[in-house]
DOLUMMI-919956 format. One line per 2 residues: their letters; for each residue z, y, x of N, C-alpha, C. Coordinates in Angstrom, 3 decimals, always signed. Atoms other than C-alpha are relative to their C-alpha. Layout:
BEGIN
a> Z Y X Z Y X Z Y X | ... $
END
This chain:
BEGIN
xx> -1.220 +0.478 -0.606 -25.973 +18.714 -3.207 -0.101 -1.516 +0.180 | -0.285 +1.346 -0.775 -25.702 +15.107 -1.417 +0.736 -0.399 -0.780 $
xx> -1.153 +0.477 +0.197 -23.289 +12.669 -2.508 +0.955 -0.070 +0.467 | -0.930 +0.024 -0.768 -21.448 +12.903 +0.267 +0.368 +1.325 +0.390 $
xx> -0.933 -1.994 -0.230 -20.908 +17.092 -0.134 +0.719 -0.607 -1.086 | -1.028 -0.141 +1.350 -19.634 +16.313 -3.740 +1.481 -0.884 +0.269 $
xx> -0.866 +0.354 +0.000 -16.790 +14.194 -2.514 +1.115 +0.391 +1.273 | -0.633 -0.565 -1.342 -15.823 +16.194 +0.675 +0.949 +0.546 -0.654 $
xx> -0.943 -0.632 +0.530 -12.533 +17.613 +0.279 -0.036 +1.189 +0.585 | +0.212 -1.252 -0.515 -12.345 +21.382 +0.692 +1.369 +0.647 +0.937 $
xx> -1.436 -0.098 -1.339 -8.638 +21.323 +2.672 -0.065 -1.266 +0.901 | +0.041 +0.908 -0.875 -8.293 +19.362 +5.752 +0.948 -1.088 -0.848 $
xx> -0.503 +1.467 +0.300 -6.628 +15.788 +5.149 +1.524 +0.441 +0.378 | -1.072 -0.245 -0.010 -3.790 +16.848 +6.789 +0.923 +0.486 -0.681 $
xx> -0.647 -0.623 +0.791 -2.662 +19.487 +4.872 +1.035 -0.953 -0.984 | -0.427 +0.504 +1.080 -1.860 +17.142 +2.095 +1.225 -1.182 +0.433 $
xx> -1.317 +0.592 -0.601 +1.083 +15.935 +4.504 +0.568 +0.991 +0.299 | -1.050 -1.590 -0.767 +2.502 +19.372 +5.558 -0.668 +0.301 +1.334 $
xx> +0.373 +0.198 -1.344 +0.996 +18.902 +8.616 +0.467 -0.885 +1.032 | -1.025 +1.113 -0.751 +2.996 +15.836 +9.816 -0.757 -1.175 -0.032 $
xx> +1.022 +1.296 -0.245 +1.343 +13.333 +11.516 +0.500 -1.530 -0.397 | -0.549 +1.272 -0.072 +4.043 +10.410 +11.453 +0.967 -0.046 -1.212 $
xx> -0.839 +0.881 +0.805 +5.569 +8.407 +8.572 +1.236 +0.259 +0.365 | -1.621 -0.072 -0.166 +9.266 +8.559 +7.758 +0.895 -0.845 +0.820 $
xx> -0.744 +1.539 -0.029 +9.533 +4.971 +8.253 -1.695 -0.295 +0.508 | +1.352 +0.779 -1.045 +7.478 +2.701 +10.943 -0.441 -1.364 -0.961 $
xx> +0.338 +1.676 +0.280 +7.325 -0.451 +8.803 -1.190 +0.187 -0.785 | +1.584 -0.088 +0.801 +3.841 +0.617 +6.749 -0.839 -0.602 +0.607 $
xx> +1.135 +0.279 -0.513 +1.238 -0.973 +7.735 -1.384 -0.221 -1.253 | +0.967 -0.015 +0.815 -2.351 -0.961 +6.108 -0.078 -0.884 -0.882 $
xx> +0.147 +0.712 +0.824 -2.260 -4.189 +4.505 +1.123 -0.106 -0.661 | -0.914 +0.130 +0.804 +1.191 -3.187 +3.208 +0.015 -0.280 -1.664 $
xx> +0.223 +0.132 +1.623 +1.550 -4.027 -0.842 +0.545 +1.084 -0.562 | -0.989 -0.501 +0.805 +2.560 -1.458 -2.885 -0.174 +0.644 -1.648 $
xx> +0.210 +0.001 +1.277 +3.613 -0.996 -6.333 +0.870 +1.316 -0.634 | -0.894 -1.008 +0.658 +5.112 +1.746 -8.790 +1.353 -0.295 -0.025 $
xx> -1.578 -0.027 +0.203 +8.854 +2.018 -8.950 +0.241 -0.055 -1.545 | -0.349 +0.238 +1.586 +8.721 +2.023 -12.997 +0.117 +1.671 -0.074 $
xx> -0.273 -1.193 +0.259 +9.721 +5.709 -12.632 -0.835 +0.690 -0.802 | +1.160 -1.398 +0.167 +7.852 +8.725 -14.550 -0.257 +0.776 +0.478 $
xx> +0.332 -0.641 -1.074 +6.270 +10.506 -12.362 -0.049 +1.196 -0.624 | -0.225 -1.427 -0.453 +7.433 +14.189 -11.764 -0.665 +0.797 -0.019 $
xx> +1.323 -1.139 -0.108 +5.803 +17.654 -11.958 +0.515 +0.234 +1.789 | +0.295 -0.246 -1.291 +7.599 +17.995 -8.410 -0.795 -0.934 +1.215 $
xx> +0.732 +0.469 -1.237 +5.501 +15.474 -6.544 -1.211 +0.433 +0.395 | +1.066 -1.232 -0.463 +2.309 +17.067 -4.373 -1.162 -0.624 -1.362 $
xx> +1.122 +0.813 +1.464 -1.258 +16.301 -6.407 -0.366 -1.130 +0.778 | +0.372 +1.015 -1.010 -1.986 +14.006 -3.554 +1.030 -1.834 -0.491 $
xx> -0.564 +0.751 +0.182 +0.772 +12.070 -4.269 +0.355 -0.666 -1.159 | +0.424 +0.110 +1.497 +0.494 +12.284 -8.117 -1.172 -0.795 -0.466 $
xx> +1.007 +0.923 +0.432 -2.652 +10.331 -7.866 +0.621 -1.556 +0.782 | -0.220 +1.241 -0.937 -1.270 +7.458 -5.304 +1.238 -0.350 -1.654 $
xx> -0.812 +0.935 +1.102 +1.399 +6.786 -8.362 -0.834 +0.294 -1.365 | +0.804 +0.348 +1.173 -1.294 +7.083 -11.078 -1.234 -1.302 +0.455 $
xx> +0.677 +0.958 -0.325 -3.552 +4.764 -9.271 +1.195 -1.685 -0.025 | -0.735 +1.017 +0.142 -0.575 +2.192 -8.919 +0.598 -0.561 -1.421 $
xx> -0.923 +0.086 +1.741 +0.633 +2.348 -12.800 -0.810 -1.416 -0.211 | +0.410 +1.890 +0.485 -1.858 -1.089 -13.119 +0.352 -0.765 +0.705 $
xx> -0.318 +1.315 -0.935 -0.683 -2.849 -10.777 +0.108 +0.167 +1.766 | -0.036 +0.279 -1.468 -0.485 -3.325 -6.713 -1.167 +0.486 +0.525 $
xx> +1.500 -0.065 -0.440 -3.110 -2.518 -4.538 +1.022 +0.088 +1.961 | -0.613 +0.027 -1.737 -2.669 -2.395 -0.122 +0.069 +1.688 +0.138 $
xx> +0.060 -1.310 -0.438 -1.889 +0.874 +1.519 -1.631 +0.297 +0.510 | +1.275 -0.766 -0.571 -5.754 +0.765 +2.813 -0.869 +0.050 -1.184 $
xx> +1.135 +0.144 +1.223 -7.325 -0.010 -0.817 +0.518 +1.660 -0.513 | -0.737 -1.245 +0.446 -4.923 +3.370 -1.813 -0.488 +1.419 +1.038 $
xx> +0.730 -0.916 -0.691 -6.536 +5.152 +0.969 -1.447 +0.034 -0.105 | +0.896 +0.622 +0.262 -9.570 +3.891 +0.037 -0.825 +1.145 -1.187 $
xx> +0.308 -0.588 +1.119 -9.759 +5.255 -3.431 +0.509 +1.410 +0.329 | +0.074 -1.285 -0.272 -8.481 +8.454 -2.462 -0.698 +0.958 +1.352 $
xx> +0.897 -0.182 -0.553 -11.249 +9.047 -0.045 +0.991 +1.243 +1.581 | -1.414 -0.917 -1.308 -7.869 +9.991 +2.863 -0.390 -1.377 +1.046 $
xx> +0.035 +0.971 -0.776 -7.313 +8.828 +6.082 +1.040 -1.198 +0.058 | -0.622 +0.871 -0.084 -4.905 +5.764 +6.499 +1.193 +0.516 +0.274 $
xx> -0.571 -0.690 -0.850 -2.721 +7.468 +8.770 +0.681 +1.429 -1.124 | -0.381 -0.980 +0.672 -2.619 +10.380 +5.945 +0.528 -0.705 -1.005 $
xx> -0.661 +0.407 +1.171 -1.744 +8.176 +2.851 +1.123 -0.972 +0.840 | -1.082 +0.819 -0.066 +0.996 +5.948 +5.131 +1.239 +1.912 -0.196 $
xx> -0.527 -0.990 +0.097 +2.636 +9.669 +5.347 +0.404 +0.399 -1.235 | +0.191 -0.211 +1.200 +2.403 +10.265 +1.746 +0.794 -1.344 -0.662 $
xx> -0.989 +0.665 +0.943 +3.605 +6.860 +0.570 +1.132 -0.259 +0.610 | -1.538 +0.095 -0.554 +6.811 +7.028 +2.850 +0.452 +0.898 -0.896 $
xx> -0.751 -0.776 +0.981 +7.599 +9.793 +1.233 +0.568 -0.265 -1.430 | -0.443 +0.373 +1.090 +7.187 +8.322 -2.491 +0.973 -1.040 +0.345 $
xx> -0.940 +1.228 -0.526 +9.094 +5.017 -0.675 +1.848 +0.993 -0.006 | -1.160 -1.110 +0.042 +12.010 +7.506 +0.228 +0.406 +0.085 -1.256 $
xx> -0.042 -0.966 +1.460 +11.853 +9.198 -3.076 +0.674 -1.204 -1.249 | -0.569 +1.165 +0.914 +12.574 +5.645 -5.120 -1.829 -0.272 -0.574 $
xx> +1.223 -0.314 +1.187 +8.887 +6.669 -6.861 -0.892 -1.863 -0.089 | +0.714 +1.017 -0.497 +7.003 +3.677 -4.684 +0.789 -1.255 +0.781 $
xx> -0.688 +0.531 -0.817 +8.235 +0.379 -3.430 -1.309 -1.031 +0.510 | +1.236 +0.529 -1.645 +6.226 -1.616 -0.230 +0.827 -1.060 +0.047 $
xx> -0.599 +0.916 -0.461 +6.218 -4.767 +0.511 -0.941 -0.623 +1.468 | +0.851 +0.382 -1.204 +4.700 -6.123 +4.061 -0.686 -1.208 -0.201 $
xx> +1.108 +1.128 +1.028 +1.919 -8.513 +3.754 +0.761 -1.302 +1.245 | -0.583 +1.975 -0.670 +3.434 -12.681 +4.770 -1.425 +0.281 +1.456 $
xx> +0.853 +0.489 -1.065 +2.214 -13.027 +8.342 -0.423 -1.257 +0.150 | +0.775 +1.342 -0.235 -0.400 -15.673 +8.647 +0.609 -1.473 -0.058 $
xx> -0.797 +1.153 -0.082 +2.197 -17.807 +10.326 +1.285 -0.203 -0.907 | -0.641 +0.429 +1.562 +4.364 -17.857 +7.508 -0.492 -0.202 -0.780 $
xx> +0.785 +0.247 +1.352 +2.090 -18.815 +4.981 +0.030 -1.666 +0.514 | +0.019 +1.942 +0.338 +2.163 -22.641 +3.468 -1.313 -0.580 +0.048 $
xx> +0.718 +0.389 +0.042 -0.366 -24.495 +4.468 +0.035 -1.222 -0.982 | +0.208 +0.395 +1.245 -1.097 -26.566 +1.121 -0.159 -1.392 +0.535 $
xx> +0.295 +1.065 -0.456 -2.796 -29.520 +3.063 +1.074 -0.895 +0.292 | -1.504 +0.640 -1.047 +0.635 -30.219 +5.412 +0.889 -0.520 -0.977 $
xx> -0.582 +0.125 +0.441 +2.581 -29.858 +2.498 -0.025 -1.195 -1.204 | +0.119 +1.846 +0.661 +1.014 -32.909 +0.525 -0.243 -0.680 +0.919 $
xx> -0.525 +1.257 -1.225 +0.609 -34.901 +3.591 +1.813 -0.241 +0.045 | -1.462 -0.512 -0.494 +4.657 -34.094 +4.075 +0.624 -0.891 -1.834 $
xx> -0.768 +0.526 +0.613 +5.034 -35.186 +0.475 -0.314 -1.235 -0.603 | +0.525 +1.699 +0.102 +2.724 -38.344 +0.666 +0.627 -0.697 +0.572 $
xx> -1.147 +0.833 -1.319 +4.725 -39.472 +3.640 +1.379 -0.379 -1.246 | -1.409 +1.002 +1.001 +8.085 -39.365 +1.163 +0.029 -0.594 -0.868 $
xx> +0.266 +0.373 +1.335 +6.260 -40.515 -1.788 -0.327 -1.686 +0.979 | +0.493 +1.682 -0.600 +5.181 -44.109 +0.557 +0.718 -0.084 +0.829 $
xx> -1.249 +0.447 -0.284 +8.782 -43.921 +2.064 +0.804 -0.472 -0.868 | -0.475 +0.135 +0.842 +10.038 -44.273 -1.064 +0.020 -1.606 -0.518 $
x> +0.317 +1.935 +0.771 +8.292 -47.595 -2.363 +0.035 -1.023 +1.176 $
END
């Protein structure tokens, strides 16, 4: 056996959404953040989804590192963590677009300027 039979999954990818292609909710995106809700996780959630909140219990990871480790498609785990999102289980946060991020440089130039307005 290959390495790459032993990790094939023996049900399609889909399945492990019902067969539903689209998210509950549009705002997921791959580099979304997401973390456990604190909750204890349920005997009713699928097994699919039982690992996406055992993989999160340390900490954060992106919706594509979470697809990642569960060897799914992208597209199949945003389906999957809407659902825990819904549910309370998982909460998402969208990753700071580029142009919102502080550029560090500007912001000591910006406070050299008031620091040699000052004197």
């Amino acid at each position: 056996m290959t390495p790459r039979q032993s990790t094939r999954r023996l049900v399609p990818a889909y399945l492990a959404t019902g067969g539903r292609a689209q998210p509950s909710r549009n705002t997921l995106d791959r580099l979304t953040l997401l973390h456990s809700g604190g909750m204890p996780i349920s005997s009713e959630v699928r097994p699919e989804e039982h690992r996406i909140l055992e993989l999160l219990q340390p900490g954060a990871l992106s919706l594509a590192e979470v697809a990642a480790h569960l060897h799914l498609p992208v597209s199949v785990v945003k389906v999957l963590v809407a659902d825990l999102v819904d549910a309370g289980l998982l909460h998402s946060r969208v990753p700071i677009p580029e142009a919102e991020q502080f550029d560090r440089q500007i912001l000591e130039r910006v406070l050299d300027g008031l620091r040699s307005l000052k004197s």
